[in-house]
C-alpha positions in Angstrom: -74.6 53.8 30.8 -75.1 54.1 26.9 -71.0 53.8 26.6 -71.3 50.9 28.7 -73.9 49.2 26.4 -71.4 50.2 23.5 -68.5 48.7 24.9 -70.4 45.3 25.5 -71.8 45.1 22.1 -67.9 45.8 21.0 -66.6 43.0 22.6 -69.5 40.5 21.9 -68.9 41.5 18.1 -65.3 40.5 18.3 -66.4 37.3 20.5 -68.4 36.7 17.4 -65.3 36.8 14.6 -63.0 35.2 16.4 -65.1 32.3 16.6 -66.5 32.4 13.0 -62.1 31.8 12.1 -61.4 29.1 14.4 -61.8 25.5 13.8 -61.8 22.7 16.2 -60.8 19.5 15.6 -60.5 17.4 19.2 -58.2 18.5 21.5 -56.4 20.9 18.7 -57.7 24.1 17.7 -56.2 25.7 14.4 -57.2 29.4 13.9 -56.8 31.0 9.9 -54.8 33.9 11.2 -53.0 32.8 14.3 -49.5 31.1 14.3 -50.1 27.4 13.1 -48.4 24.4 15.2 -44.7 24.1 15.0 -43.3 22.2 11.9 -40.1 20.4 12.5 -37.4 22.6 14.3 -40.0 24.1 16.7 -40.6 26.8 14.1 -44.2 28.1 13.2 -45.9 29.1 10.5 -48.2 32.6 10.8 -50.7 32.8 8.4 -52.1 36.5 8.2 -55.3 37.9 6.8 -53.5 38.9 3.9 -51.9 35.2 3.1 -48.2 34.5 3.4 -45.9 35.2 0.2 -44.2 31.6 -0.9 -42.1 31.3 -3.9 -41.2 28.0 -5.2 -37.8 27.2 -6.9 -36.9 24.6 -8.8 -37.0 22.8 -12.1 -39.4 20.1 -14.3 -40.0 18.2 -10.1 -41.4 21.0 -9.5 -43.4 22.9 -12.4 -44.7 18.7 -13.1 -43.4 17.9 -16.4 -44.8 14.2 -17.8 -48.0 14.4 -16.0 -51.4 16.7 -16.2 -49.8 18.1 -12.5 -48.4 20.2 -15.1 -51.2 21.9 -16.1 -53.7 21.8 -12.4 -55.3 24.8 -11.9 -52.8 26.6 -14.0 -54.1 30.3 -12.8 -53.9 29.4 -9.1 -50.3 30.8 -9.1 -48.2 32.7 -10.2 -45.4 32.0 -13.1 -42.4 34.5 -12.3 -41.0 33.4 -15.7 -44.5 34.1 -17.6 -44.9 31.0 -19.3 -48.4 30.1 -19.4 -48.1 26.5 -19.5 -46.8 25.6 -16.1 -48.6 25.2 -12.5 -47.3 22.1 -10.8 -46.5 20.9 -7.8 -47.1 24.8 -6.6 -50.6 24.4 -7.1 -51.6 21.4 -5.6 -49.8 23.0 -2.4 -52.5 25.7 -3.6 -55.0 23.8 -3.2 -54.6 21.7 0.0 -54.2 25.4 1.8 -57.2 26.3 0.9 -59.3 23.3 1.7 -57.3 23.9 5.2 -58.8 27.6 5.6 -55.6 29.1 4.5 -54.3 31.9 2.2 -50.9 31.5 0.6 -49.9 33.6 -2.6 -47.8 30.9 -4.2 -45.4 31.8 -6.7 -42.8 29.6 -8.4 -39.8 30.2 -10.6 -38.9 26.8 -12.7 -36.7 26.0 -15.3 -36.4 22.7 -16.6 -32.8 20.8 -16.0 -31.5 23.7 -14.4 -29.9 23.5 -10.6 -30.1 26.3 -7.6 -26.8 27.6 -9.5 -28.2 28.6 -12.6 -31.2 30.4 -11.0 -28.6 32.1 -9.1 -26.9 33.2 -12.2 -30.0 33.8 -14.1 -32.6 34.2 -12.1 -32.0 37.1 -9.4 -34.0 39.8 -10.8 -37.1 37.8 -10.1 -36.2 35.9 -7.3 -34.4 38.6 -4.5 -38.1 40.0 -3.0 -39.2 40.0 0.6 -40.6 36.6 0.7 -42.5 34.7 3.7 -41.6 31.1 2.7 -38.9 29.7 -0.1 -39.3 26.2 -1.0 -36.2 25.0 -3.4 -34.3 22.1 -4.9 -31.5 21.8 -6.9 -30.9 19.1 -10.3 -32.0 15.4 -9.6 -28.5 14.2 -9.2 -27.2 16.9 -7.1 -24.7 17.6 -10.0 -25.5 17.8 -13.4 -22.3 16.9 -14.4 -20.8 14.7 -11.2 -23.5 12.9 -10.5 -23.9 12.5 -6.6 -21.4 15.3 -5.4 -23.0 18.0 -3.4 -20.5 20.4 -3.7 -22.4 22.7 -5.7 -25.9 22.2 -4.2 -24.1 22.9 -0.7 -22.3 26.4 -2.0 -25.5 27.4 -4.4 -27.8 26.9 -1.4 -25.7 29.2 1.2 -25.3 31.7 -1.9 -29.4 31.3 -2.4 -30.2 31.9 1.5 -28.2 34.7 1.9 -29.7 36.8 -1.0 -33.3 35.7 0.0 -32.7 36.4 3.9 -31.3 40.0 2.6 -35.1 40.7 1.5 -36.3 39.3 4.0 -34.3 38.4 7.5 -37.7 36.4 9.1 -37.8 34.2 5.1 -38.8 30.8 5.9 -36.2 28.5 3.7 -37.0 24.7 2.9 -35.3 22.6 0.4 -36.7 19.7 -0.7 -34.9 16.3 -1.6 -36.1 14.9 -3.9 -36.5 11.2 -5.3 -34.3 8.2 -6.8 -34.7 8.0 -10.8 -35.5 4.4 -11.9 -33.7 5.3 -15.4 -30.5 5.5 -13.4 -30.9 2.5 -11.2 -32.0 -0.1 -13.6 -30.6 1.4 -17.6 -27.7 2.8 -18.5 -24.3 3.6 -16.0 -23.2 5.8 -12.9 -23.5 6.1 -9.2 -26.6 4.1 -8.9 -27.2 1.7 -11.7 -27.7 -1.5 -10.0 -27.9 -0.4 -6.5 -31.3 -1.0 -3.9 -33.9 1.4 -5.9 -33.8 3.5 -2.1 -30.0 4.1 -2.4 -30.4 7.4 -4.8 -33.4 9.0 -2.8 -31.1 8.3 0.4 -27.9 10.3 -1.0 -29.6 12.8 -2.3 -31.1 13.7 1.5 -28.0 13.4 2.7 -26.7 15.7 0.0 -29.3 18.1 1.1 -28.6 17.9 4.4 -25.5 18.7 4.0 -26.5 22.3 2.2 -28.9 22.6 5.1 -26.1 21.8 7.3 -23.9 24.7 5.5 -25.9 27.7 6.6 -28.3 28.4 9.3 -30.6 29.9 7.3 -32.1 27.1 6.1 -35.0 25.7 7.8 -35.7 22.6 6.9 -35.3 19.5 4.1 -38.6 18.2 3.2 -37.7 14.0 2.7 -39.9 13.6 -0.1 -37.2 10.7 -1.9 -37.8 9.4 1.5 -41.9 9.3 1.4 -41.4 7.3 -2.5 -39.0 4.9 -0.7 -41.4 4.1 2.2 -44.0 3.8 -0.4 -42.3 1.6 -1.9 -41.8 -0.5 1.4 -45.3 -0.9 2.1 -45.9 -2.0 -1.7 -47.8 1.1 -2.5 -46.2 2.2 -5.1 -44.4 -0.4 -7.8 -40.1 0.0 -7.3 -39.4 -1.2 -11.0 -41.4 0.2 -13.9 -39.8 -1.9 -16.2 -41.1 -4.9 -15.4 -44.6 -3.8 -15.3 -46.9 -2.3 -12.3 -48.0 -5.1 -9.8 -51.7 -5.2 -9.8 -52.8 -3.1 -6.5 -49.6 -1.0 -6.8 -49.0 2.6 -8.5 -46.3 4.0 -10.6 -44.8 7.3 -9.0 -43.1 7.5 -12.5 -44.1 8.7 -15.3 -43.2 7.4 -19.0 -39.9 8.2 -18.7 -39.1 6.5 -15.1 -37.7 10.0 -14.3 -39.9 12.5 -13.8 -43.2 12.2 -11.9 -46.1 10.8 -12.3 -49.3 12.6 -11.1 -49.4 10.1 -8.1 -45.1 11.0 -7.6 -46.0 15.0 -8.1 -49.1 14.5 -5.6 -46.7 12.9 -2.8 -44.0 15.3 -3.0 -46.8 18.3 -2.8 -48.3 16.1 0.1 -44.9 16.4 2.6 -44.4 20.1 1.1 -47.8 21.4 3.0 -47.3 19.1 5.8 -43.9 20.6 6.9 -44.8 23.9 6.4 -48.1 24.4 7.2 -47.4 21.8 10.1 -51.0 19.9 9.4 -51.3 16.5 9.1 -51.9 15.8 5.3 -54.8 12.6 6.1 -56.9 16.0 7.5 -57.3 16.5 3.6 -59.5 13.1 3.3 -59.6 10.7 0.6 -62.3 12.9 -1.5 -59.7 15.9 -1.5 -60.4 17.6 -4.6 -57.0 17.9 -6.6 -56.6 13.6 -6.2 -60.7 13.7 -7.7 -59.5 16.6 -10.5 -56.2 13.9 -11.6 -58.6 10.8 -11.3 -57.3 9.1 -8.5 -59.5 5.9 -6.6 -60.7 7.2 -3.0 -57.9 4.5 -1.9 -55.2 5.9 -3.8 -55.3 9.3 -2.1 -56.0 7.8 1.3 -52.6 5.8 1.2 -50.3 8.3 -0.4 -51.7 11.0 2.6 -50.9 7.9 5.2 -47.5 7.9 3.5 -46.8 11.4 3.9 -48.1 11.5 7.0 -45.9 8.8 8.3 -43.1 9.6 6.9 -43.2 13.4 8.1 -44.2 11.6 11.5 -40.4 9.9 11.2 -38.4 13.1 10.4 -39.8 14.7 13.6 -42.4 17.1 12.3 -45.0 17.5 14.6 -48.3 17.5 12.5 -52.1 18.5 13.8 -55.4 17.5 12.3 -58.1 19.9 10.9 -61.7 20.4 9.2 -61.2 20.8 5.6 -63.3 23.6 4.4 -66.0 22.2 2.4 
């Protein structure tokens, strides 16, 4: 009989701590260590007690340059390169997991003006470990030096896949396309100048589609040039920051109408967590903390998350509301 009592008060205990980790939210219920809702491809993401291992590669669109994203929470990640003045776009992902109830170990490995081939050259010793989750993007233009030929990104990215799913055959790989440079459209020569401001962001998705495309081991393109062009669209955001920013509007920009500005970095970081976490980003809320550290209006962070919400919504990624932890 005493065994009998034991073996209740066992499983009434572990009644207990299942319930203390899972959240319900209406009809969907997200759990901190269970396998998360399918982002796009039907894949999921499994979040473990220990936290899930992501490593983010990249350049200045990724480590923030131009803008205090540069700087956010600076010792919320890790800097495989061990510069201490770098945190980016890595750490606001940093942050929205954890006001979800999640643990990821984020890592990143930047250099500035540098493409998936030179970290490939370079870069090796630090990058080829057994990672959960890769996030990566190659130079603005897809080609340093032939602007708009994805030839390179294509072959870097198959060459970058294979030596990551070597560490790791179950590595989650994402590449992330990123967004149409006003200094090319409206100053100087090339591909773009003069063309619709959405024309760069759209080649440069189909450029990464095309590397996706190349190798099977690539989960997913994130369509963040895609999320600034429907910004754009809905007059969120100002298309020409040379003519000065329409009253109401906000410049994704920064000074030099190339990089970022903290509202660009915030977007971009925005449809990174929703595709692989597969969470709907308006879960956040418009007080979400890392929009209230970089001084953003209640309004500003509510319509960039509908952005990125709607645009992941477009691309197929099936996204599920949750309870931010408080």
């Amino acid at each position: 009989m005493n065994r009998i009592f034991a073996l209740l008060a066992l499983v009434a205990s572990i009644v207990h701590v299942v319930g203390e980790n899972v959240r319900t939210t209406g009809n969907d219920t997200i759990s901190n260590v269970a396998a998360f809702p399918a982002a796009a491809n039907g894949a999921g993401v499994t979040v473990r007690a220990g936290g899930k291992k992501i490593l983010f590669i990249g350049n200045s669109f990724t480590f923030g340059a131009g803008s205090p994203v540069q700087r956010f929470r600076i010792n919320s990640v890790t800097d495989l390169n061990g510069t201490t003045n770098k945190s980016g776009v890595p750490a606001l992902f940093k942050s929205f997991t954890e006001q979800a109830g999640l643990h990821f170990d984020v890592n990143h490995e930047t250099v500035g003006g540098k493409g998936l081939d030179f970290h490939l050259t370079n870069k090796t010793a630090v990058i080829a470990r057994p990672w959960d989750c890769v996030v990566m993007h190659g130079y603005s233009t897809l080609n340093q030096a032939k602007h708009g030929d994805a030839g390179l990104l294509v072959k870097s990215t198959k060459q970058m896949a294979e030596l990551l799913h070597d560490k790791n055959p179950k590595v989650e790989i994402w590449l992330v396309a990123t967004w149409t440079r006003a200094d090319l459209v409206y100053k100087g020569s090339g591909p773009w100048f003069g063309t619709p401001i959405e024309k760069m962001a759209e080649d440069v998705r189909a450029g990464y589609d095309s590397a996706k495309a190349a190798t099977p081991l690539v989960h997913g393109v994130v369509p963040t040039g895609e999320a600034w062009n429907r910004a754009f669209t809905e007059k969120i955001a100002d298309p020409n920051p040379y003519d000065g920013i329409t009253p109401g509007q906000i410049d994704l920009w920064t000074k030099d109408h190339y990089h970022a500005s903290s509202y660009g970095y915030y977007l971009s970081a925005l449809m990174i967590f929703g595709d692989i976490t597969g969470l709907d980003p308006r879960s956040l809320g418009d007080k979400e903390s890392a929009a209230v550290e970089l001084g953003f209006t209640t309004g500003q962070t509510k319509a960039l998350q509908r952005v990125a919400y709607e645009e992941l919504s477009a691309n197929g990624t099936p996204l599920k509301t949750f309870q931010p932890v408080k």
